[in-house]
C-alpha positions, 0 to 999 in steps of 0.5 A: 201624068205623074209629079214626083212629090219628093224635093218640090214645093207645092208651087213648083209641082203645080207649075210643073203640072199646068205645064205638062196640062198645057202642052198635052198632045200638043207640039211646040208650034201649035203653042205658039201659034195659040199664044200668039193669037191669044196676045194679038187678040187681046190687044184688039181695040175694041173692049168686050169681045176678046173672049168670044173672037179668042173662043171662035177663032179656038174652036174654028182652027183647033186651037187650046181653048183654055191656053188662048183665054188665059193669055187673052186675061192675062194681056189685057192689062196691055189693051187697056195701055195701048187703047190711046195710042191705037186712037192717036194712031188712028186720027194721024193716018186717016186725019180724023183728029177732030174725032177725039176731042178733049175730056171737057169738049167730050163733056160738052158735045154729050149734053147738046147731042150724046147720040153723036157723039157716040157715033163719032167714037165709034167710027173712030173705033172702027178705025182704029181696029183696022189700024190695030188688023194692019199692025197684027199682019205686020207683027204676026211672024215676029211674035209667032217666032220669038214665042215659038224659039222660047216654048222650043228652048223651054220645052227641049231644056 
């Protein structure tokens, strides 16, 4: 992998580096399937276990470890965002309102009983993640296809 060091700024010499590191040996779709996975899996809403099911489902289906992780850091910002409209969400379609109740009346029910209170957020957890699985089943091909059309422009230009 040689850069040529003439008429390029460091910035654009690293980029066009991490750029030629990252599709190495790699095709234009395996990109894309690996981005993909990595922002469906970052947006999962269930904080903590990104990292380990985006390196599972890596290794699993051979897919660019260290593509996948830094698409999964770089949406979770994103996750963070949409953890309450998963949850509200999740109360309208399996009518579980009274699972997310108000700040105060979380304050209030963890000092008569934390240990219910913990259970109770995490059905509505649990619910929520097959909320988010049924919205990734939907939104797979689209974002399969805008990332793949993209790296193919990107890549062929």
């Amino acid at each position: 992998m040689v850069i040529e060091k003439k008429n390029m700024s460091f910035g654009k010499r690293l980029t066009k580096w991490l750029g030629e590191f990252v599709k190495r040996g790699t095709s234009a779709k395996e990109l894309a399937i690996t981005i993909t996975t990595g922002i469906l899996l970052g947006i999962i809403p269930f904080f903590g276990v990104n990292t380990l099911l985006c390196s599972f489902i890596a290794i699993r289906w051979k897919l660019n470890l260290p593509l996948i992780i830094a698409v999964n850091y770089f949406i979770f910002p994103l996750q963070i965002i949409l953890f309450i409209p998963f949850l509200k969400i999740t109360t309208w379609i399996f009518h579980v309102s009274y699972l997310l109740p108000s700040y105060n009346e979380i304050l209030g029910k963890l000092k008569k009983d934390w240990v219910t209170v913990i259970t109770d957020f995490g059905y509505l957890n649990l619910l929520a993640v097959l909320v988010w699985l049924g919205l990734s089943i939907i939104t797979v091909w689209f974002l399969y296809k805008g990332v793949y059309y993209i790296l193919n422009k990107t890549i062929k230009g």
